[in-house]
BAMAR-453595 format. One record per residue: residue in one letter; residue number from 0; x, y, z of N, C-alpha, C in turn; chain. Coordinates in steps of 0.1 Angstrom, whole numbers, plus 5000, padded with zeros to 4 digits. Each point is the difference from the previous one (the first is absolute). Example, Ala and Ser with C-alpha at 12.3 -4.5 7.8 and 13.67 -1.06 7.14 Angstrom:
BAMAR-453595
res A	n 0	nx 5132	ny 4943	nz 5078	cax 4991	cay 5012	caz 5000	cx 5009	cy 5012	cz 5000	chain A
res S	n 1	nx 4996	ny 5011	nz 4993	cax 5009	cay 5011	caz 5000	cx 4992	cy 5011	cz 5008	chain A
END
This chain:
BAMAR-453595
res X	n 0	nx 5009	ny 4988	nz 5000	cax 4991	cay 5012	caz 5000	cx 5009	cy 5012	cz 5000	chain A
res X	n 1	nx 5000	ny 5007	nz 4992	cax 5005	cay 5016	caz 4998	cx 5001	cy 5004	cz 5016	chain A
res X	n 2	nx 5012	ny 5007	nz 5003	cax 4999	cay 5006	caz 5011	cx 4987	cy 5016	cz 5004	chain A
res X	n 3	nx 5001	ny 5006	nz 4993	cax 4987	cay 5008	caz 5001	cx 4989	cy 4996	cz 5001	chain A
res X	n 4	nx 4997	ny 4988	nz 4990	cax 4986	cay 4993	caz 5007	cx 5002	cy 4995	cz 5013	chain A
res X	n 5	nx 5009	ny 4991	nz 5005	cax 5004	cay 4997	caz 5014	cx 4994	cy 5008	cz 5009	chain A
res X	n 6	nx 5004	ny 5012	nz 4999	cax 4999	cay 5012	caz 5008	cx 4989	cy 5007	cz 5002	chain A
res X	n 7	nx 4998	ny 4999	nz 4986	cax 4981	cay 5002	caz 5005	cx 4993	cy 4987	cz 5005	chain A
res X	n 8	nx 4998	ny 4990	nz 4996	cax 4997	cay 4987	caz 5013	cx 5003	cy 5005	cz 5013	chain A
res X	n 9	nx 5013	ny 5000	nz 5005	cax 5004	cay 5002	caz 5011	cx 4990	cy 5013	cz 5008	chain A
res X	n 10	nx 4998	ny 5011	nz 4991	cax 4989	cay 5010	caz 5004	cx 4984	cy 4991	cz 5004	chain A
res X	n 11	nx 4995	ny 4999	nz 4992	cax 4989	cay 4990	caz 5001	cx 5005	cy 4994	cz 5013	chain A
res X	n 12	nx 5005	ny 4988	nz 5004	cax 5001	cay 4991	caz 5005	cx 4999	cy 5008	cz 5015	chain A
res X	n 13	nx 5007	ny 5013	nz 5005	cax 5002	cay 5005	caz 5007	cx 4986	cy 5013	cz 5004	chain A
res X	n 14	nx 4990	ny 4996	nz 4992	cax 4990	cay 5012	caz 5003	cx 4999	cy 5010	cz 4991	chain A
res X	n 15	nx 5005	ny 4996	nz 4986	cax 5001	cay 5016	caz 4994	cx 5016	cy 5005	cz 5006	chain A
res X	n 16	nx 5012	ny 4999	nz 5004	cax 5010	cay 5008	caz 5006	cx 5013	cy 4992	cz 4997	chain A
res X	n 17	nx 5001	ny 5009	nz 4996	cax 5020	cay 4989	caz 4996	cx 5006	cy 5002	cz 5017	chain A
res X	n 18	nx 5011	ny 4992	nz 4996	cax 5008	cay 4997	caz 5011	cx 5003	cy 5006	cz 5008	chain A
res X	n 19	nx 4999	ny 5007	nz 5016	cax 5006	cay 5010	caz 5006	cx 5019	cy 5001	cz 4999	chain A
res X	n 20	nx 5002	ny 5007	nz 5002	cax 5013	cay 5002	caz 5004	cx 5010	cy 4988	cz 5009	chain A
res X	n 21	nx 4992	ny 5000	nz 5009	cax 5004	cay 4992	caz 5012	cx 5005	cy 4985	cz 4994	chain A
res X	n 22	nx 4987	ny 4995	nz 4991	cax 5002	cay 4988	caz 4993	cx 5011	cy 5000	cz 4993	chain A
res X	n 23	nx 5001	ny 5010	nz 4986	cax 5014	cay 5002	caz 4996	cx 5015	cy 4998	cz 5007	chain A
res X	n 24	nx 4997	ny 5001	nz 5010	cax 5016	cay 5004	caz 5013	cx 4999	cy 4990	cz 5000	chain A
res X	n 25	nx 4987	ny 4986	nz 5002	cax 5004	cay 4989	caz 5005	cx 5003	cy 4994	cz 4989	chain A
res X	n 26	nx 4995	ny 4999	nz 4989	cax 5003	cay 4990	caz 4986	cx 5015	cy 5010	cz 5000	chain A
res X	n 27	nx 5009	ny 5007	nz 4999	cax 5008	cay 5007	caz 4997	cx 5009	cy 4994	cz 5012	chain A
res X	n 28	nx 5000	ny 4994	nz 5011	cax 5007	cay 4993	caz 5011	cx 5003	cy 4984	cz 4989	chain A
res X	n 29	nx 4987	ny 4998	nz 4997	cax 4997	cay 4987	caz 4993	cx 5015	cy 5001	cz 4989	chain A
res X	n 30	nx 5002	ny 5008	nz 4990	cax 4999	cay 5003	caz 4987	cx 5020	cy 4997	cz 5005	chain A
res X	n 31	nx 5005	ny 4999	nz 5006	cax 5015	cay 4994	caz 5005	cx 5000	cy 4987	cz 4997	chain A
res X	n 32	nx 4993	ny 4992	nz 4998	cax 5007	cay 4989	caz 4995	cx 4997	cy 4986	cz 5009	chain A
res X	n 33	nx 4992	ny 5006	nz 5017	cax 5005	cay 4990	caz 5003	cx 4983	cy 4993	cz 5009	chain A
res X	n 34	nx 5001	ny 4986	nz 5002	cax 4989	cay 4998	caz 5007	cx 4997	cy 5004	cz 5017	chain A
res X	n 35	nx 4994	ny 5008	nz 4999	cax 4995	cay 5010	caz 5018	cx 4993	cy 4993	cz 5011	chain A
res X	n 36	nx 4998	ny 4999	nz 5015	cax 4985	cay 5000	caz 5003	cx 5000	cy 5010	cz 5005	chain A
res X	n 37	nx 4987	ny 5005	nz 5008	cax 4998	cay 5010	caz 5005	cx 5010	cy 5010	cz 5009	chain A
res X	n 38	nx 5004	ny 4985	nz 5008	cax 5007	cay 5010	caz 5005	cx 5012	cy 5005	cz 5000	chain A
res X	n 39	nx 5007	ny 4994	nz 4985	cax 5010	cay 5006	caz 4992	cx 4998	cy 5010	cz 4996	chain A
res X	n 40	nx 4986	ny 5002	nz 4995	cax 5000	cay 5014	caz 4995	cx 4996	cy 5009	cz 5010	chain A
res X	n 41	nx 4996	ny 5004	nz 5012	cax 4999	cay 5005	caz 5010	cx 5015	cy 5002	cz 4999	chain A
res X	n 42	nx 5012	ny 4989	nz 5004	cax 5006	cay 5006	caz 5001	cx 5011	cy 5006	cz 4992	chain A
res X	n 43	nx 4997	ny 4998	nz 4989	cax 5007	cay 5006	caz 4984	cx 4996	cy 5017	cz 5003	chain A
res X	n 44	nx 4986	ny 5004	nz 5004	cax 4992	cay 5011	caz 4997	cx 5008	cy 5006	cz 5012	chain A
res X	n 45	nx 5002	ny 4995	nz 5015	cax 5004	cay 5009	caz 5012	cx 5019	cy 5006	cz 4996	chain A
res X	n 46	nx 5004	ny 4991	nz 4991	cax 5013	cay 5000	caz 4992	cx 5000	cy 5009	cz 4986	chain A
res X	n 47	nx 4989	ny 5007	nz 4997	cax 5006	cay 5010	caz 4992	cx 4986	cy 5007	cz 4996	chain A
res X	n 48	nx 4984	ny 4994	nz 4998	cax 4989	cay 5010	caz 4998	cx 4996	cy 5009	cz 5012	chain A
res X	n 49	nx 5007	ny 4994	nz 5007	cax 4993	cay 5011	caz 5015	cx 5008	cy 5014	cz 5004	chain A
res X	n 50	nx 5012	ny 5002	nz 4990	cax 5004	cay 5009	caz 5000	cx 4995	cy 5011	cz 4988	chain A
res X	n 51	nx 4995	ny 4996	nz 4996	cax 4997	cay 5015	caz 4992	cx 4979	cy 4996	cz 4993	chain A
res X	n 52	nx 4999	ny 4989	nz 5002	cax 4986	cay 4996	caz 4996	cx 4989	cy 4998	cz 5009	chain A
res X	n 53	nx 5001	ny 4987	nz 5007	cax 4993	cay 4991	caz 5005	cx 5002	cy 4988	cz 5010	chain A
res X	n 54	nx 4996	ny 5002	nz 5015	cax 5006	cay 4987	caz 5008	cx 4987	cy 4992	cz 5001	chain A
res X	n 55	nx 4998	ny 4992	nz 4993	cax 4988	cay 4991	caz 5003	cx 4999	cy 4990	cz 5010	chain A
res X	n 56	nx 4988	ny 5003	nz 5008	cax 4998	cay 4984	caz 5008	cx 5001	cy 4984	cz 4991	chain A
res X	n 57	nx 4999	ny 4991	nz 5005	cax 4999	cay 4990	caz 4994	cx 4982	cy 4992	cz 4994	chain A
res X	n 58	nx 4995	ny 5009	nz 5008	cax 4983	cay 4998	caz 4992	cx 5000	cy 5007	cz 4987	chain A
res X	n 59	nx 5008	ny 5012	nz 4996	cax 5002	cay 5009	caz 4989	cx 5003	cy 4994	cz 4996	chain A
res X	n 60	nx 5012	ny 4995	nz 4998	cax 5007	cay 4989	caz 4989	cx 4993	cy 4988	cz 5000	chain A
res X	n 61	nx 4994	ny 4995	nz 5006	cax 4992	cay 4984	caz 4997	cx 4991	cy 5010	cz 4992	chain A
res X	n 62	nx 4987	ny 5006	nz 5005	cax 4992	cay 5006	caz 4993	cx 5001	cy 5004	cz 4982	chain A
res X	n 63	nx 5017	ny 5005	nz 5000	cax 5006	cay 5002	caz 4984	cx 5002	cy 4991	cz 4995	chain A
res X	n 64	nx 5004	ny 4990	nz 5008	cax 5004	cay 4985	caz 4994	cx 4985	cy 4994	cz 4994	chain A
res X	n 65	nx 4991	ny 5000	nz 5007	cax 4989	cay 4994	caz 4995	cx 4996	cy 5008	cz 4988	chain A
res X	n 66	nx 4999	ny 5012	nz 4998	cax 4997	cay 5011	caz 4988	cx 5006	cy 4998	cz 4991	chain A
res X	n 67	nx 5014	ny 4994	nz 5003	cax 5011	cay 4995	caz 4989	cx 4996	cy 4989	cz 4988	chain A
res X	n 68	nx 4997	ny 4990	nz 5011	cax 4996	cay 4986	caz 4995	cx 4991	cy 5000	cz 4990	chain A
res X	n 69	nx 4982	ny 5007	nz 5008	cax 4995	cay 5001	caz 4988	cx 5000	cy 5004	cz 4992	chain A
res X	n 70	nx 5009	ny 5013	nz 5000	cax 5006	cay 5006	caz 4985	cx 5009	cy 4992	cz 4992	chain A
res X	n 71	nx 4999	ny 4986	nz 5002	cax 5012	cay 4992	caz 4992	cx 5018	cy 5009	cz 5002	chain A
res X	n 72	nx 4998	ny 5008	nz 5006	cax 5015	cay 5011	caz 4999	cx 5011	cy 4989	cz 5011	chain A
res X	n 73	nx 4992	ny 4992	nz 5010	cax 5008	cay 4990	caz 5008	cx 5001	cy 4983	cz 4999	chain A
res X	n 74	nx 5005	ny 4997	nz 5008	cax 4994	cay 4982	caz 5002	cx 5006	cy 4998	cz 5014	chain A
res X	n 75	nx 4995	ny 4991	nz 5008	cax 5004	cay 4996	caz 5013	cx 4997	cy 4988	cz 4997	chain A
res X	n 76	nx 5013	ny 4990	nz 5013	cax 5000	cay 4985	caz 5002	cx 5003	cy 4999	cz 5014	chain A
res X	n 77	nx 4999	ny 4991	nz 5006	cax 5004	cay 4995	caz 5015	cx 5008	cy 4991	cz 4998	chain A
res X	n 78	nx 5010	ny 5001	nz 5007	cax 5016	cay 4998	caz 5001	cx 4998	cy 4991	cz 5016	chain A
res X	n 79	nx 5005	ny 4990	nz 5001	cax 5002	cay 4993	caz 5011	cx 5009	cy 5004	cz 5006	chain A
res X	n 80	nx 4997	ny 5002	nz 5015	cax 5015	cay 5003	caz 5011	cx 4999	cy 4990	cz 5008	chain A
res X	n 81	nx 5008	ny 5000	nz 5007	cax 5014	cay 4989	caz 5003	cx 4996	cy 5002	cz 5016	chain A
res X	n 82	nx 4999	ny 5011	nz 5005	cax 4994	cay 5007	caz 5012	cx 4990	cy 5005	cz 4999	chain A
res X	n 83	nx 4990	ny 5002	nz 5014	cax 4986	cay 5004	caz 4995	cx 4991	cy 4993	cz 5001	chain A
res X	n 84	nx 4984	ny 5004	nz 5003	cax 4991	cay 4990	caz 4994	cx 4991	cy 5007	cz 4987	chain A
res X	n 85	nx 5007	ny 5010	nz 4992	cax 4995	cay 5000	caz 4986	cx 5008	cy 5001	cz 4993	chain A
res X	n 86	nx 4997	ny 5002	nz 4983	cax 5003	cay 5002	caz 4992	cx 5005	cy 5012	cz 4997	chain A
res X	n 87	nx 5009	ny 5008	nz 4995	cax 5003	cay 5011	caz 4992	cx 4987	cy 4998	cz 4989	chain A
res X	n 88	nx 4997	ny 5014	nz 4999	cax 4992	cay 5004	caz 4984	cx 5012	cy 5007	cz 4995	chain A
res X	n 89	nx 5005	ny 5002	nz 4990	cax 5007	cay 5008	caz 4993	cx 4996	cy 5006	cz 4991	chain A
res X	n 90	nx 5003	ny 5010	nz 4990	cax 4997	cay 5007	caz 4994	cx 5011	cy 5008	cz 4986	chain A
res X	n 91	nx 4993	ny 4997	nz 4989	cax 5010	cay 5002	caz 4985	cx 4988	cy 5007	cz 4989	chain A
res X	n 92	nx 5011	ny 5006	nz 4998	cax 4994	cay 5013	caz 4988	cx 4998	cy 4988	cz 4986	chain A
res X	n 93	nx 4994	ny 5007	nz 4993	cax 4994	cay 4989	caz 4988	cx 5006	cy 5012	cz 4990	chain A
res X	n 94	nx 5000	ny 4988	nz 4987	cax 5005	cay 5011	caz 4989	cx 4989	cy 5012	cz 4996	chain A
res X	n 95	nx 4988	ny 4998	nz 5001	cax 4990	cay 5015	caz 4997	cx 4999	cy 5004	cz 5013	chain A
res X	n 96	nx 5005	ny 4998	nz 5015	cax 5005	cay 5010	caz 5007	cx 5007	cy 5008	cz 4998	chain A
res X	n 97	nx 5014	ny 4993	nz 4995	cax 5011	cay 5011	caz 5000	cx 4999	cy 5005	cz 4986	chain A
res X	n 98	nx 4992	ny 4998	nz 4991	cax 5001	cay 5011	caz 4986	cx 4988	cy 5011	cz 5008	chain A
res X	n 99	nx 4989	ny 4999	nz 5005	cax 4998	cay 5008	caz 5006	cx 5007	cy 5011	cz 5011	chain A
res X	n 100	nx 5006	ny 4993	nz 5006	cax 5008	cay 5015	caz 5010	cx 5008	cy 5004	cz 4993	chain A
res X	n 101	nx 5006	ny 4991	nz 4991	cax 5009	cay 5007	caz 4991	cx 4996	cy 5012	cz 4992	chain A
res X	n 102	nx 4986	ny 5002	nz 4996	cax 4992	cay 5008	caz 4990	cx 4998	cy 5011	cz 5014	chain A
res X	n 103	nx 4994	ny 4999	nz 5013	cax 4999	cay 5008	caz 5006	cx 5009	cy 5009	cz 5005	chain A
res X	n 104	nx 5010	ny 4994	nz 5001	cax 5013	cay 5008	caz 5005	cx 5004	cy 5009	cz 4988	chain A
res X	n 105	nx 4995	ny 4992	nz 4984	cax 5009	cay 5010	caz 4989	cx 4987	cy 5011	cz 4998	chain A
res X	n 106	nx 4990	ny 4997	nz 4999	cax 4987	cay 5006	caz 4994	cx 4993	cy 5009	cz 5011	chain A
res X	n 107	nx 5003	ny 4996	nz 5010	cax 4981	cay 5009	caz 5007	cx 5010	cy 5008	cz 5004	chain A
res X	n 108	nx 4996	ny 5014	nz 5003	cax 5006	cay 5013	caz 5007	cx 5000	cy 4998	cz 5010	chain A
res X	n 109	nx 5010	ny 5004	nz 5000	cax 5007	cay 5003	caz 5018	cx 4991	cy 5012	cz 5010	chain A
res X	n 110	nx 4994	ny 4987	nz 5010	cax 4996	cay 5013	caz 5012	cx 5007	cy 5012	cz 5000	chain A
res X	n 111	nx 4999	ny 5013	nz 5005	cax 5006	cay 5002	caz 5009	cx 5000	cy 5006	cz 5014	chain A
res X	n 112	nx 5011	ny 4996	nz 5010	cax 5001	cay 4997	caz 5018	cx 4987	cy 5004	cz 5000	chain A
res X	n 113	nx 4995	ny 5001	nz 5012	cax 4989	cay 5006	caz 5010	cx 5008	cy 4997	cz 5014	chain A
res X	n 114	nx 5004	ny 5014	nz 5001	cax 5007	cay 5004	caz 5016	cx 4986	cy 4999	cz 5013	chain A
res X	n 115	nx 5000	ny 4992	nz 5009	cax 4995	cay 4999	caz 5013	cx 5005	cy 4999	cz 5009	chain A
res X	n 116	nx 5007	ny 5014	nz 5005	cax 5011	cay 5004	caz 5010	cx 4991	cy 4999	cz 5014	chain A
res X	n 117	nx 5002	ny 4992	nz 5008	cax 4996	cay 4999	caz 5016	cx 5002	cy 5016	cz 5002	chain A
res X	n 118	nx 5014	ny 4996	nz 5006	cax 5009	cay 5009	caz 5007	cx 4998	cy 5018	cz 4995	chain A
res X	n 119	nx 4997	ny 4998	nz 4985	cax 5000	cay 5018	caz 4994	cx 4982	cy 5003	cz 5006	chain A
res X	n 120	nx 4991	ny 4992	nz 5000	cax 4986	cay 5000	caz 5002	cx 4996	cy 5002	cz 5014	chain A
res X	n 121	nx 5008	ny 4994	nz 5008	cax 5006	cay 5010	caz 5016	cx 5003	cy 5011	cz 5001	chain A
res X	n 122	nx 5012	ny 5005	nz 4994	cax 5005	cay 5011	caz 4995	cx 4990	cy 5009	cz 5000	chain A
res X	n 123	nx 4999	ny 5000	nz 4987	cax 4990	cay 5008	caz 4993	cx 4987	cy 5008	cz 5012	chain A
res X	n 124	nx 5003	ny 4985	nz 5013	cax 4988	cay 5005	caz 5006	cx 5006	cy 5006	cz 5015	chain A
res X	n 125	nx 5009	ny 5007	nz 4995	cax 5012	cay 5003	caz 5011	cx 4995	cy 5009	cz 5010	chain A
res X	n 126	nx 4991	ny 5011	nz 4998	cax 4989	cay 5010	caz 5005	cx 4995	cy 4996	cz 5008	chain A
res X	n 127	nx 4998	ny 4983	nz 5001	cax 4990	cay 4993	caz 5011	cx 5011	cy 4992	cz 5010	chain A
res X	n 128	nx 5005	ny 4999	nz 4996	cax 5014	cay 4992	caz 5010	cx 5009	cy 5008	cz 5007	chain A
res X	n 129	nx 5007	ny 4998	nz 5010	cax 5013	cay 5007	caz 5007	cx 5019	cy 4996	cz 4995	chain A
res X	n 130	nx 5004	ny 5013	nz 4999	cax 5009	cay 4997	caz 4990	cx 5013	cy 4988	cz 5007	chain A
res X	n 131	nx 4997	ny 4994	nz 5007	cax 5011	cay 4987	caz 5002	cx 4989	cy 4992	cz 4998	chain A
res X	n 132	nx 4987	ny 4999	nz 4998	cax 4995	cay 4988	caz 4990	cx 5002	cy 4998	cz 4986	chain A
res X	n 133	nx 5003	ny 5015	nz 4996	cax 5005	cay 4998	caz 4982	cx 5014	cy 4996	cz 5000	chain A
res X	n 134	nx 5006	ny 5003	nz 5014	cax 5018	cay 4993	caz 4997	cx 4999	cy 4988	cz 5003	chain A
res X	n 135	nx 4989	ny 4995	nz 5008	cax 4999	cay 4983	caz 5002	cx 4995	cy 4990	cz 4987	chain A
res X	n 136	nx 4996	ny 5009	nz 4992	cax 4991	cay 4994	caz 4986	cx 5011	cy 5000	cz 4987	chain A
res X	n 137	nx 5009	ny 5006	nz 5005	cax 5010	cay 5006	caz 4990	cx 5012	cy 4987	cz 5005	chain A
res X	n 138	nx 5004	ny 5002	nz 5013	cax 5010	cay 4993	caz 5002	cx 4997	cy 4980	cz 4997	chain A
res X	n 139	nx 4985	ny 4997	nz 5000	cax 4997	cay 4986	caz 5000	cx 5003	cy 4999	cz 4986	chain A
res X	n 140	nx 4997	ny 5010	nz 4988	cax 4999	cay 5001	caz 4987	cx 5019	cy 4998	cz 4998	chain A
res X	n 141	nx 5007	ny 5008	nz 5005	cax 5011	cay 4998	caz 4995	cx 5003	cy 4984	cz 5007	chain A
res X	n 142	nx 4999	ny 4992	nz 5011	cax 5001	cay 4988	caz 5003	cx 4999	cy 4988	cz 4995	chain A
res X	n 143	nx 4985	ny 5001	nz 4993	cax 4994	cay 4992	caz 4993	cx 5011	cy 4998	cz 4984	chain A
res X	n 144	nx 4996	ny 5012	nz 4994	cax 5012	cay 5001	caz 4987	cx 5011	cy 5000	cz 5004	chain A
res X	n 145	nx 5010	ny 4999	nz 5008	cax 5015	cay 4992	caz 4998	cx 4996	cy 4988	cz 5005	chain A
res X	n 146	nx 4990	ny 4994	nz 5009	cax 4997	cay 4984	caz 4996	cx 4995	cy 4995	cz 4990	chain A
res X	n 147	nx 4992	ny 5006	nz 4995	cax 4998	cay 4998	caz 4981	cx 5014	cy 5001	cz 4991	chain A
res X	n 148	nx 5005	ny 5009	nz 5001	cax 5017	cay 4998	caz 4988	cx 5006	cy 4989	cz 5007	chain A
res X	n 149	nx 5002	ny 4998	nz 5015	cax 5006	cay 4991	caz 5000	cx 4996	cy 4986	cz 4998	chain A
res X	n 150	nx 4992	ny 5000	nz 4998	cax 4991	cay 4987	caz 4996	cx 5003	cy 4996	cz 4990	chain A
res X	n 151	nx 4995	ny 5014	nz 4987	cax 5003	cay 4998	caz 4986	cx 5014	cy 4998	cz 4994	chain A
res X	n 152	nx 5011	ny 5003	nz 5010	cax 5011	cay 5000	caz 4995	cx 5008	cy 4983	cz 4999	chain A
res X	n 153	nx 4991	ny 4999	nz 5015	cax 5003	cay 4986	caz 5003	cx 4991	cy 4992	cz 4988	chain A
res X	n 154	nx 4988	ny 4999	nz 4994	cax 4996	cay 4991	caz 4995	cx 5004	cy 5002	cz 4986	chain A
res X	n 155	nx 5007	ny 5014	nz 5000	cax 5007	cay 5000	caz 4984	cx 5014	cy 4992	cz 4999	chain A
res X	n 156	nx 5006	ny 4995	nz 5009	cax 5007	cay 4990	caz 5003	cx 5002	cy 4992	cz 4997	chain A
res X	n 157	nx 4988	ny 4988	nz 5003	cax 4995	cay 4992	caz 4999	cx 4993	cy 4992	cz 4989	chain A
res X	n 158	nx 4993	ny 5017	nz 4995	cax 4994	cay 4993	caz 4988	cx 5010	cy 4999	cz 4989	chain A
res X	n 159	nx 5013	ny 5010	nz 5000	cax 5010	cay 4996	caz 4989	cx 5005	cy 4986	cz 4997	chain A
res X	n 160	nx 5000	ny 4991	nz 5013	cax 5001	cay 4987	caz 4998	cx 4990	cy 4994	cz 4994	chain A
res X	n 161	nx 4992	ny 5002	nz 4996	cax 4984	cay 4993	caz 4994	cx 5006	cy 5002	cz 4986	chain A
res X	n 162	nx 4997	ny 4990	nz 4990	cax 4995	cay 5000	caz 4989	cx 4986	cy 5005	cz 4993	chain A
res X	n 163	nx 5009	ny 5014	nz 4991	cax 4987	cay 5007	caz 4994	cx 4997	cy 5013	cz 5007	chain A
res X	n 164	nx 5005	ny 4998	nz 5008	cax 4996	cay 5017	caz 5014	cx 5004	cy 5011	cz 5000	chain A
res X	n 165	nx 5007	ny 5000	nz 4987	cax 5010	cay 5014	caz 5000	cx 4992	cy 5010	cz 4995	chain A
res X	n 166	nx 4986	ny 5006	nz 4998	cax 4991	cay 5007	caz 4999	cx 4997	cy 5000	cz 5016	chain A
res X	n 167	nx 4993	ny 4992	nz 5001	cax 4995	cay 4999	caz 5014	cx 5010	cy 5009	cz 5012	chain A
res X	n 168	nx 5010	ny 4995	nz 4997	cax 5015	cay 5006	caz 5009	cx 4999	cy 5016	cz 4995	chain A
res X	n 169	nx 4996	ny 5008	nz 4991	cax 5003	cay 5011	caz 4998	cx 4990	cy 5005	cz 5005	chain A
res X	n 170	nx 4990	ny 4989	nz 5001	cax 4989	cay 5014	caz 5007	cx 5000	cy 4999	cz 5014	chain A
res X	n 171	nx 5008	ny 4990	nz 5006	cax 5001	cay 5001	caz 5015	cx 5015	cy 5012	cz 4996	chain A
res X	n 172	nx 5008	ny 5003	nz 4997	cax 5005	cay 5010	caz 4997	cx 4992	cy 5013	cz 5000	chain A
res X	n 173	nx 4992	ny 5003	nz 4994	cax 4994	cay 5009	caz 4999	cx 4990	cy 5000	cz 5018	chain A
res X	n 174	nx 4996	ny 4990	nz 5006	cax 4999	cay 5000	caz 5006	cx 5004	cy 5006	cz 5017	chain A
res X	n 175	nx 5013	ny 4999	nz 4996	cax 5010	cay 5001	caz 5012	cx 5000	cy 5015	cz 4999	chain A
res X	n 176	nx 4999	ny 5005	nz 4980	cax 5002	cay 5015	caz 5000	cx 4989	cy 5009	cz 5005	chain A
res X	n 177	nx 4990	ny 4994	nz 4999	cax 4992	cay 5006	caz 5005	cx 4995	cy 5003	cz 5015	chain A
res X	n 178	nx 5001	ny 4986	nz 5008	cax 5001	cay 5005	caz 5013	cx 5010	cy 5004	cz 5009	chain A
res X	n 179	nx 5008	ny 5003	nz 4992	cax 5013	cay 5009	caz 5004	cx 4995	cy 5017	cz 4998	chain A
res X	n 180	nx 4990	ny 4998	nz 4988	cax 4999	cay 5016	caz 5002	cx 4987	cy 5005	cz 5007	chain A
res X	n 181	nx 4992	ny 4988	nz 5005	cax 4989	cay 5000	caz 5007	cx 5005	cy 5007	cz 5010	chain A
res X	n 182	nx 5011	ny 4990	nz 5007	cax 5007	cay 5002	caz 5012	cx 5010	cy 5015	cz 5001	chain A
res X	n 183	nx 5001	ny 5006	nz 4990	cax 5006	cay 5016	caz 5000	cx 4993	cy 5008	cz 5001	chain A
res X	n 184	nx 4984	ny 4992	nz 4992	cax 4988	cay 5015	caz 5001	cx 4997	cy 5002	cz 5012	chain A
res X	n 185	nx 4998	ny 4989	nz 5012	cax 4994	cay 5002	caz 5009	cx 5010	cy 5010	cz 5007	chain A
res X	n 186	nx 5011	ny 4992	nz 4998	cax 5014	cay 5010	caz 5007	cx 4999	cy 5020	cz 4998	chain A
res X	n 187	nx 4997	ny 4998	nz 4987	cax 4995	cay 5016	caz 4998	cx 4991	cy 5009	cz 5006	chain A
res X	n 188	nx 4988	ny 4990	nz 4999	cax 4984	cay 5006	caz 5004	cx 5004	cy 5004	cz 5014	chain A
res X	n 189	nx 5010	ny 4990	nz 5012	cax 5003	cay 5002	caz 5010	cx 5004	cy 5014	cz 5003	chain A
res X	n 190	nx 5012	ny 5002	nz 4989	cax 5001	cay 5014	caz 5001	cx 4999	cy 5011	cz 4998	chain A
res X	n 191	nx 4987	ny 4994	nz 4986	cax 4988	cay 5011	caz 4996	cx 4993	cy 5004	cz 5014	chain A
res X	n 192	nx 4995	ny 4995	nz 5007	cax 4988	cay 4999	caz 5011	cx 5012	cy 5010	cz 5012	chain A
res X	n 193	nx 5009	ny 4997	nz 5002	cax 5011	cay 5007	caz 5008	cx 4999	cy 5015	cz 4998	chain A
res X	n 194	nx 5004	ny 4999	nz 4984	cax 4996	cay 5020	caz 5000	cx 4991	cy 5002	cz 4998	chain A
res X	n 195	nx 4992	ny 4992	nz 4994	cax 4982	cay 5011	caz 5009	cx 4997	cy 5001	cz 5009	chain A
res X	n 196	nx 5006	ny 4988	nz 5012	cax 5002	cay 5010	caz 5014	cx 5002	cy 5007	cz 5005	chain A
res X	n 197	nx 5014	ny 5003	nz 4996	cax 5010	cay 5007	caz 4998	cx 4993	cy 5016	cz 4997	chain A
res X	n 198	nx 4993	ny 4998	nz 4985	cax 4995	cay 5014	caz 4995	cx 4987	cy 5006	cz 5009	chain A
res X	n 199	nx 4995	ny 4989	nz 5004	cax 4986	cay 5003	caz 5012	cx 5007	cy 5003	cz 5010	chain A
res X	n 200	nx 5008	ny 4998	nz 5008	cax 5007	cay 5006	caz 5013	cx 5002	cy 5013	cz 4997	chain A
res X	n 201	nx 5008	ny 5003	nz 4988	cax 5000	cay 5018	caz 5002	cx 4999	cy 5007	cz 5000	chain A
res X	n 202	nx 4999	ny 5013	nz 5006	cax 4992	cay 5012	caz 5006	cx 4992	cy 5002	cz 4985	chain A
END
């Protein structure tokens, strides 16, 4: 079947609605080469989509997985362990899976970001708060982001040893760069907020 007709199926099959995003990320974990279960890709996703996309629970990913399947875009089998009293389910991209994400990644336009800043949404509401609560909201933000770069730096590491990851690795690169500058904005704002006390103190 023509990939475009595919694609409209897959709409149909889905309610009228092509594939969310979310699903993409997971056929796109898929689209490496190798057979997954769940909770490989949980932890494939906490190793490089949760920095700049998406940390999914593991109902989210089963949920995708099942969305997969009947889109023919997957296939699963149960694998016998050795330990245990179940089975592994596993999980493999099929050939009109991966010519599909392949088409999606070349073809559909690119979102783009939608910023949902906690920390600036506090801020912002600084008029209602006392000003060592905005340095408390500021200092957790700078915290948080050098344990995110160093996270990313670490898992860009790691994933260099993988086969096929060397994309993957650049965006935890990009990763590390960015909550490095998360972690300078906050550093600023701190002493943005300094001289406007500063400018409010005098005569």
């Amino acid at each position: 079947m023509p990939t475009g007709r595919r694609l409209r199926c897959v709409a149909d099959e889905t309610n009228g609605r092509t594939l969310p995003a979310t699903s993409w990320a997971v056929l796109g974990l898929l689209s490496f080469g190798e057979e997954l279960s769940g909770y490989d890709l949980k932890k494939w996703s906490d190793r490089s989509l949760r920095f700049f996309y998406w940390s999914p629970s593991f109902s989210q990913i089963y949920g995708e997985l099942k969305r997969l399947e009947k889109a023919g875009y997957a296939s699963s089998r149960l694998v016998a362990q050795e330990t245990g009293p179940r089975d592994k389910r596993v999980y493999r991209i099929t050939g009109e899976g991966m010519a599909a994400v392949r088409e999606w990644a070349r073809e559909t336009p690119v979102d783009p970001p939608v910023l949902k800043h906690g920390p600036m949404l506090r801020l912002w509401l600084g008029h209602l708060l006392e000003p060592e609560q905005m340095r408390e909201v500021l200092h957790r933000q700078q915290e948080f982001a050098e344990e995110m770069r160093l996270r990313a730096v670490a898992d860009a590491q790691s994933a260099q040893d993988g086969p096929g990851w060397a994309y993957p690795a650049l965006t935890l690169t990009w990763a590390e760069r960015y909550y490095a500058s998360e972690r300078d904005l906050a550093a600023a704002m701190l002493d943005d907020i300094a001289a406007l006390e500063d400018e409010r103190e005098r005569p």
